[in-house]
N, C-alpha and C positions, 0 to 999 in steps of 0.2 A: 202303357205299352200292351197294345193284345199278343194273346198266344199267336201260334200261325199252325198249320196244319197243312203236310204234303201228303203225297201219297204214301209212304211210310214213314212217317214222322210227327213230333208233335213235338213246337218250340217255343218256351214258354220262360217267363224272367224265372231266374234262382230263387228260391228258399231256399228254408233250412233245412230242409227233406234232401236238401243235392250234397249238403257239405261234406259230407263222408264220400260221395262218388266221387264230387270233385279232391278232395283231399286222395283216394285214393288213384286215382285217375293218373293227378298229379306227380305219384311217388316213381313211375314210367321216365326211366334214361331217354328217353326219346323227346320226352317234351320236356325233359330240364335243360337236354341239350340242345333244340332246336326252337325253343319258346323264349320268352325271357321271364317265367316264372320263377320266384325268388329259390334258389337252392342251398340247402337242404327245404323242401316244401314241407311247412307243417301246418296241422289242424288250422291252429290261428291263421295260414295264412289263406286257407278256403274259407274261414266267417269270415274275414274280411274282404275277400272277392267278394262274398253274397251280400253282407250288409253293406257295404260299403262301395267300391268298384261297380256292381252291378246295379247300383239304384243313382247312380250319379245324373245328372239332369240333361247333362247331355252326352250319355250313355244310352245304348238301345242291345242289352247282353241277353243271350237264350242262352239256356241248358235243351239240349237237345236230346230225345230219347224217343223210343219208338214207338210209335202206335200200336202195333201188336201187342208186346207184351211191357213198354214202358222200361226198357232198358235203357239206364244209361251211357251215350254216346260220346257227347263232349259237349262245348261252347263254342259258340259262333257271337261275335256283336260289331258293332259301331258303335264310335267315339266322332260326335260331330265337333267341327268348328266351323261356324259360318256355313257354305254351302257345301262342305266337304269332309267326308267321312270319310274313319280309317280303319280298315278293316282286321277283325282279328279273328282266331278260329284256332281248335285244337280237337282231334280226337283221341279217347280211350282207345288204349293196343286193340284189346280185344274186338273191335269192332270195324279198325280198321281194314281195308281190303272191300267194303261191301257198298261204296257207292254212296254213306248216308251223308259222310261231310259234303261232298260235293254240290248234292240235293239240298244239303241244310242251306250253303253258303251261297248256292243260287239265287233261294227264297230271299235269305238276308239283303243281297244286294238288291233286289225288284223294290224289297220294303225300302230299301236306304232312297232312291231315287224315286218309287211313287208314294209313299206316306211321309218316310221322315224328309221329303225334298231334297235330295245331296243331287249336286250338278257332278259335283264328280266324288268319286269312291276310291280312293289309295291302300295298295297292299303293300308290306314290305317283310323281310324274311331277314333270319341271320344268311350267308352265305352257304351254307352245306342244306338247307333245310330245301331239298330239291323234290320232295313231295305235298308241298306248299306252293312253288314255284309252280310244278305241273297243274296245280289245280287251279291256278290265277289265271295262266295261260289259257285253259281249258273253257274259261267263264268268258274270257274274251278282251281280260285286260291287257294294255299296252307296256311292254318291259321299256322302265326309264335309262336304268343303270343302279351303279352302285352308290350308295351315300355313309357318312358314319351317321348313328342315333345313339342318343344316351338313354339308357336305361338304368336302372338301379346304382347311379352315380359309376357304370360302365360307359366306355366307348366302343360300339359294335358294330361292323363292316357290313350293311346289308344290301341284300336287294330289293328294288322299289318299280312298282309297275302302277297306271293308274287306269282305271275305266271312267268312262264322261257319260252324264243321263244319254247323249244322242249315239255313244256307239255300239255298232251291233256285239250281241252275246252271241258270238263266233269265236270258236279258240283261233289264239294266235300261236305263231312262230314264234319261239324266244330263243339267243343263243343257246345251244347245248352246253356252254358250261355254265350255265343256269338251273339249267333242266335236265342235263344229262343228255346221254345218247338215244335217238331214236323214242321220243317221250311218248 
């Protein structure tokens, strides 16, 4: 898997140089609540995102951080099956607001449909996580509806939207209770 490089960015598979970002990263009520990373998150469970989770073979996972100064951001990746990837992403508080997941996730998706070949690319969200929603919309996926997915031997009410190699990266419309008001 190569690094990728945007205009402020640089996204590259995990080592063990991320595990404390990511473990720290992790310890954020925002993405225990709106991720499905195991909670309470501990050390062990970032090596195991990096060794494990992130070198899976039909895994394609960045840690993302910036080209400036090499800050770390969050993760973005794909999980292929067949010709269809599922897409996943998270950012650190502290960097939120600045435009870089959006950029990272953009990147990821181009690579999922012209390198790793995905015809189509699936997101999906727990329900409240309506700044994930915004962002799916914004790339120009199609909102499905709701579905349950099991996670951590949980059942979880989410929302599911897909994008296809042929459709345009135009944001769409999705109901506002999706996305909230006036997104």
């Amino acid at each position: 898997m190569a690094d990728i490089r945007t205009t402020r960015l640089h996204l590259r598979r995990p080592d063990e140089s991320d595990v404390d970002a990511i473990f720290s990263a992790c310890q954020d009520s925002d993405i225990q609540r709106f991720t499905l990373v195991p909670v309470p998150y501990r050390r062990e469970d970032a090596e195991h995102f990096v060794r494990v989770v992130a070198v899976h073979p039909r895994s394609s996972v960045w840690t993302i951080r910036t080209l400036l100064d090499d800050t770390f951001v969050g993760v973005a990746g794909l999980r292929m099956a067949d010709d269809v990837g599922t897409l996943g992403y998270w950012c650190a508080a502290p960097q939120r607001g600045r435009g870089y997941l959006g950029e990272a996730v953009a990147t990821v998706v181009d690579h999922g449909f012209t390198v790793v070949g995905a015809g189509t690319i699936r997101w999906s969200a727990l329900l409240d996580n309506v700044a994930s929603a915004r962002l799916a919309a914004s790339l120009g996926f199609r909102y499905i509806g709701r579905r349950t997915e099991t996670a951590h031997g949980l059942d979880e009410q989410v929302n599911t939207a897909e994008l296809l190699r042929s459709d345009p990266r135009e944001p769409r419309a999705w109901p506002a209770a999706v996305v909230g008001p006036n997104p």
